[in-house]
N, C-alpha and C positions, 0 to 999 in steps of 0.2 A: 271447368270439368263438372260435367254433372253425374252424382254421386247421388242414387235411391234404395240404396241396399247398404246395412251397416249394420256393426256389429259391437256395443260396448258394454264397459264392466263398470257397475257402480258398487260402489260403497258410502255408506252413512257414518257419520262419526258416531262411535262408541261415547255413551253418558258418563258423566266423573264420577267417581268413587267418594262415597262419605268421609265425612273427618270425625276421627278421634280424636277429643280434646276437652281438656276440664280448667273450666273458671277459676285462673291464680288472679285474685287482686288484694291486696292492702286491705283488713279490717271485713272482709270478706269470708269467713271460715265457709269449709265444704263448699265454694260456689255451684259444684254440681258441674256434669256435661254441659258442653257448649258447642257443640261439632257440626256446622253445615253442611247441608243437601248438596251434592254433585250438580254440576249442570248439565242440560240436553246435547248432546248429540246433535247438529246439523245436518238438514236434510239433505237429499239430491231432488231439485224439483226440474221437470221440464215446463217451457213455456212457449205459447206458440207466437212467432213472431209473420205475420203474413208478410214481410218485404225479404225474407229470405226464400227462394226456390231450390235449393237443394240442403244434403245434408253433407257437403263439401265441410263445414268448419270443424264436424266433430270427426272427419276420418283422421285428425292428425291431432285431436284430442279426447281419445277413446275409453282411457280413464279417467273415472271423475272419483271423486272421493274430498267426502265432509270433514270437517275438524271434528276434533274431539272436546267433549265438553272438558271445564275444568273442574277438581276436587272440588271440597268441598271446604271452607274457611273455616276460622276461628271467630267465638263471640258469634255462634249461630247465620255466620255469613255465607249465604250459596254463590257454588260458582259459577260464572259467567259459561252462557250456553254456547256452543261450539256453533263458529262459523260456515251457513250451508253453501250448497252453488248452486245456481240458477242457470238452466242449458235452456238454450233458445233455440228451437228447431221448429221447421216449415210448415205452412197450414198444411193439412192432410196428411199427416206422422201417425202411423198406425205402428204403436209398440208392445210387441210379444215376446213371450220367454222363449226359454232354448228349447222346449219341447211344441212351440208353435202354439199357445193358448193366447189368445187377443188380452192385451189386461187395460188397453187405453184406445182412446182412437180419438186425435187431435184434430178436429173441426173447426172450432170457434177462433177468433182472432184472442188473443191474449188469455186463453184458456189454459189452466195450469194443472200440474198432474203429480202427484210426490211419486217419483218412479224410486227411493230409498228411504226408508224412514228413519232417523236419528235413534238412537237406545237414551232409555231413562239414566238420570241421574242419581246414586245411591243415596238410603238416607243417611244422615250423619248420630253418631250417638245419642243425642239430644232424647231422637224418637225411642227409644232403648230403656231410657230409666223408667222402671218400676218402684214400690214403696217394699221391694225388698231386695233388690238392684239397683243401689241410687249409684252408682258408679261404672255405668257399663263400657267394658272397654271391646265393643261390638260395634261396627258401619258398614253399612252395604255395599258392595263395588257396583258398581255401575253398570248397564245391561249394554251387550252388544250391538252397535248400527246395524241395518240392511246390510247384508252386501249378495250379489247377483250379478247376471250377466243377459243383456239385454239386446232385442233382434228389432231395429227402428227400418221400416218402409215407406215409403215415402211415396202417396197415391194423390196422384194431380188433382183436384175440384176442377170440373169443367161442366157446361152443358152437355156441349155436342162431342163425340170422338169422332177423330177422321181416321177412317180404315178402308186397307187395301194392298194391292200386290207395290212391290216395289217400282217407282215411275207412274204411279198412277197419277199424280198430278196433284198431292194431300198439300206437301208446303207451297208450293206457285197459289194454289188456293186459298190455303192460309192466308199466306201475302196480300191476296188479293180481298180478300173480305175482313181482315183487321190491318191494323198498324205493325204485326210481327214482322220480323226480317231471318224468317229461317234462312237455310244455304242450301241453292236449286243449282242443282246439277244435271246435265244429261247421261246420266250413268244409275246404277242401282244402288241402293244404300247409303246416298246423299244423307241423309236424317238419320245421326246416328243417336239421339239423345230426342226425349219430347219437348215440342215447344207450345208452348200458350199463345193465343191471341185471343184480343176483345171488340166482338163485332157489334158495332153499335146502330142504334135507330133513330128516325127523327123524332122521336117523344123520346126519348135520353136514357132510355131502358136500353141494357147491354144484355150480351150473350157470351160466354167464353166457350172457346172451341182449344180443343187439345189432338195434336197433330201427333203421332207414334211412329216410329221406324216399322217400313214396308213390313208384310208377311209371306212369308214363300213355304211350298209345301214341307214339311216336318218342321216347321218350328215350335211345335208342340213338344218337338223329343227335340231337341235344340240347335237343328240345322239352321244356319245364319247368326243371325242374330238373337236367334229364339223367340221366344215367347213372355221374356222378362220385363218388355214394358207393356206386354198389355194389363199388366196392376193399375195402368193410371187411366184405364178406361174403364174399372168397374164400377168408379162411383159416377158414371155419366149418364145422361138421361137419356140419353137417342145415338143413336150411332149416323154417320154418315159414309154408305157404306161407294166408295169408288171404284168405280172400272172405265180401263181404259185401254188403249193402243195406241202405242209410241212410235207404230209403223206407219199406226192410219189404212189397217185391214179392215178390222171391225169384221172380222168373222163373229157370226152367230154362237157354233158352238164353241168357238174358243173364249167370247164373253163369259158366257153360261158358265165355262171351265172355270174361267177365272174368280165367279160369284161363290161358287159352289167351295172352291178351294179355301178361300177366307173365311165361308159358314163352318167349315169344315175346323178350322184351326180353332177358333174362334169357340165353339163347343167344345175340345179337345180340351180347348187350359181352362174354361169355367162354364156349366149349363145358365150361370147366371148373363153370362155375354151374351148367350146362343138365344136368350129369350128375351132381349132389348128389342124396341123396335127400331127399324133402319130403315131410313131414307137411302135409297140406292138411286147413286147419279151416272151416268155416263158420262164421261170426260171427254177433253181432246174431240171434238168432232170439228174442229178448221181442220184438221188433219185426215177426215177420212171424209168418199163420198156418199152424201143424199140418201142414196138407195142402199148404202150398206146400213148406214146409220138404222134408218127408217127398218129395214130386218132384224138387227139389235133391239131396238124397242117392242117388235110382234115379238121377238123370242120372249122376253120377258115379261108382256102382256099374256103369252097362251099359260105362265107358270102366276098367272095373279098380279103380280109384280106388276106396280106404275113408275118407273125411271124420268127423272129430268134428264136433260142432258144440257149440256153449259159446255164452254172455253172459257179458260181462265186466261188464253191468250187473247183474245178480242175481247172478255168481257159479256159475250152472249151468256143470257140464263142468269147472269147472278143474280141480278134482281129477284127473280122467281125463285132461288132458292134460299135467298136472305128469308122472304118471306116464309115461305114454306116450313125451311126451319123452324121459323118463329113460330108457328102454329103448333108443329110437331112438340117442340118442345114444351108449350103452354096447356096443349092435351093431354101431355102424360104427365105434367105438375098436377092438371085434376084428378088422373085418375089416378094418382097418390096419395091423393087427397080424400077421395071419395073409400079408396080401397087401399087403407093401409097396410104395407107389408109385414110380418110379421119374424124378428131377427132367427135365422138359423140354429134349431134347439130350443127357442120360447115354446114354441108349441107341444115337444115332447116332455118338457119339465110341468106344464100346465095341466095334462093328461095324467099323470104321474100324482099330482098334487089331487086330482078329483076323485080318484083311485083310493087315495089315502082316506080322503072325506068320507067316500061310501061306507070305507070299513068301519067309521065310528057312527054307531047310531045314536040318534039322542035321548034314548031309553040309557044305552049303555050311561052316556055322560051323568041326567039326572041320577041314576043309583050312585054313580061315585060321589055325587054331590051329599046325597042325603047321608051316605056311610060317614061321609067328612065329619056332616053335619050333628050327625048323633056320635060321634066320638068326641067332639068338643064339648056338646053337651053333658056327654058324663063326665069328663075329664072337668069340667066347670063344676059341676054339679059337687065331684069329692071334695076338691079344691074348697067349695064355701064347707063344707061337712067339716073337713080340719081348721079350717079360722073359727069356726062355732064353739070345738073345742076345745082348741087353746084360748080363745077370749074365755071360756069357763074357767078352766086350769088356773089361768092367772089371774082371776078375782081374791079381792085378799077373803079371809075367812071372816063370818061377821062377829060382831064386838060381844063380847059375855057381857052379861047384867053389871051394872055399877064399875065399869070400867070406866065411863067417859063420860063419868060425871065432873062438872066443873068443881074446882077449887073455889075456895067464898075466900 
């Protein structure tokens, strides 16, 4: 079962409470407090694990929750910090609050994330005695764990996305260009979950491509299947975008329909989709003829548009679009490279910050500096004036005549 949407509750264990306790020993009077520090709280940490691909283990362990630390001992002994738990969930876990605010997004292999933080441990009386409280019978309880409720998504890492109406031929091509064994059907909605494959080259450099269930018009508003796995195509570099005919018409404006309808959706659930670049292929052409084909590609040429066309049944074209891929995807690695994106909101918070700068000018700053500076000065200044006079004060008075004359 593949499970990308999930909902859990964490909590952190709560820190121990100080100890109360005073030093009884043999030949020992008043030993004084002796009361140890509580211990921590155990965290809730996630951890990425890249050989898991879904979040199938946590639907059926949804809460998690830390130990709690222990008190705090006797003879100034702390206690032992509460045991956390380590959640191991999939590369590409992006997890947000209940109000949809990003707080993590799990990329890296073995990348960790404290999604609850453990509460402090109390002090124990010990810290309490003063030199006119030697007996405090005072210890601090312990501070409360995290606890929340958390929204983990679960977004594929791929190069390439393969998009397109339902039967457009996305898994049979998968198949056909990695090792994957998705399940090809002659019906619609075969693919009902996303699959990975890894298309490889002969210098040993790979490519991953991520295959999505078909799109049909309103799945925006959530006719079919919706629009819920296209999350696992927003971190992909290039789209590949299919059209095809399962008839083998290959009408012109019904391709066009069909191109147009995917841009359509596609922009509907993110402008961030709508502005990827796409390799648009035409599929399936052992099934249609020469001259429809050959009209197909003019409609798409008179709109800009350069279309491969390929069979995944005979194998025509792939080569040309391994390649091509390859290229695709390497162009738009540089121009990431060259022209770094900037995260949604950086920019507004950065505007906001230079806004603030203008208002301080650096006239204002130096006067506050010198104000500073002549207040200390005088505040110095009285300061020596009073040790002047008390070093006077307390000079003894000088000796009268024939006092401090010696003894013979």
């Amino acid at each position: 079962m593949f499970i990308d949407y999930l909902k859990v509750h964490v909590k952190a264990g709560d820190g121990g409470s100080g100890r109360i306790n005073f030093r009884r020993e043999k030949l020992v009077p008043r030993g004084g407090p002796d009361g140890g520090d509580g211990g921590r709280g155990g965290n809730v940490v996630f951890e990425v694990d890249p050989k898991l691909g879904t979040l199938l283990d946590l639907k059926y362990h949804s809460n998690l929750e830390a130990k709690r630390g222990e008190d705090g001992g006797t003879n100034n002994c702390f206690g032992a910090d509460g045991q956390g738990v380590l959640v191991r969930v999939p590369l590409g876990t992006v997890v947000s609050d209940e109000d949809g605010h990003q707080l993590a997004d799990l990329t890296e292999p073995g990348q960790r994330w404290v999604a609850a933080k453990g509460g402090m441990g109390g002090l124990g009386n010990t810290h309490f005695a003063t030199p006119t409280n030697k007996t405090p019978r005072y210890a601090q309880p312990g501070t409360e764990g995290q606890e929340r409720t958390l929204i983990l998504e679960l977004k594929l890492l791929a190069d390439v996305g393969l998009v397109g109406l339902p039967n457009a031929g996305k898994s049979t091509l998968l198949s056909k260009l990695t090792a994957a064994t998705p399940k090809i059907a002659p019906y619609p909605f075969t693919t009902l979950s996303p699959n990975l494959g890894v298309m490889e080259f002969e210098d040993l450099t790979h490519m991953t491509l991520a295959d999505i269930p078909g799109l049909i018009e309103g799945a925006s508003r959530g006719v079919g299947l919706g629009d819920r796995f296209l999350r696992h195509i927003e971190r992909t570099k290039v789209l590949a975008h299919l059209v095809g005919d399962e008839q083998g018409l290959f009408d012109p404006e019904d391709m066009l329909y069909k191109y147009d309808l995917v841009c359509e959706e596609l922009a509907a659930y993110s402008p961030l989709l709508a502005r990827k670049r796409q390799l648009v292929i035409v599929t399936k052409t052992d099934l249609a003829d020469p001259d429809d084909v050959a009209q197909t590609l003019a409609a798409f040429r008179e709109r800009g548009i350069e279309p491969l066309t390929i069979s995944a049944f005979s194998g025509e074209g792939l080569d040309v679009l391994r390649q091509a891929l390859r290229e695709l995807v390497e162009a738009e690695e540089e121009r990431l490279l060259l022209e770094p994106q900037t995260p949604e909101g950086e920019s507004d918070l950065e505007e906001d910050f230079e806004d603030e700068e203008e208002d301080w000018s650096e006239e204002d700053l130096e006067g506050d500096d010198e104000e500073e500076f002549d207040e200390d000065d005088s505040g110095d200044e009285d300061v020596e004036e009073d040790e002047e006079e008390e070093d006077e004060n307390d000079l003894p008075p000088p000796p009268k005549p024939g006092k401090n004359k010696r003894r013979g």
